[in-house]
C-alpha positions, -999 to 999 in steps of 0.1 A, spaced: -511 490 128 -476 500 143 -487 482 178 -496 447 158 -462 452 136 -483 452 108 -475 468 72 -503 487 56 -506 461 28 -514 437 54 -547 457 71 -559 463 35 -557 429 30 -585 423 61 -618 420 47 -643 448 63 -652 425 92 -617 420 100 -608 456 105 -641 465 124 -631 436 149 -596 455 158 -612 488 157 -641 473 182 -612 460 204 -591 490 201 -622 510 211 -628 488 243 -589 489 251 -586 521 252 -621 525 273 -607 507 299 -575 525 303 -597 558 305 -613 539 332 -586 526 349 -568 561 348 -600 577 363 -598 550 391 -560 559 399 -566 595 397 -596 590 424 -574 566 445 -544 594 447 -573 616 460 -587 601 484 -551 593 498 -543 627 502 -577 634 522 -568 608 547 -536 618 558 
């Protein structure tokens, strides 16, 4: 809620679709950063293999 600025009135105002949409896309956000972060942490690695 804090990240979309909105009060707590307003998310119990979303109907049950509603909230499992931002939850779905909070869930796949934050996938990706895992991913991304595993990727960067692989990267720095390798680079200190090489040289």
């Amino acid at each position: 809620m804090n990240e979309y600025h909105w009060l707590p009135s307003q998310w119990a105002e979303l109907s049950m679709y509603e909230k499992a949409l931002v939850i779905a896309g909070i869930d796949i956000r934050v996938k990706e950063e895992k991913r991304q972060q595993k990727e960067a942490e692989r990267r720095a690695k390798s680079k200190g293999r090489h040289h």
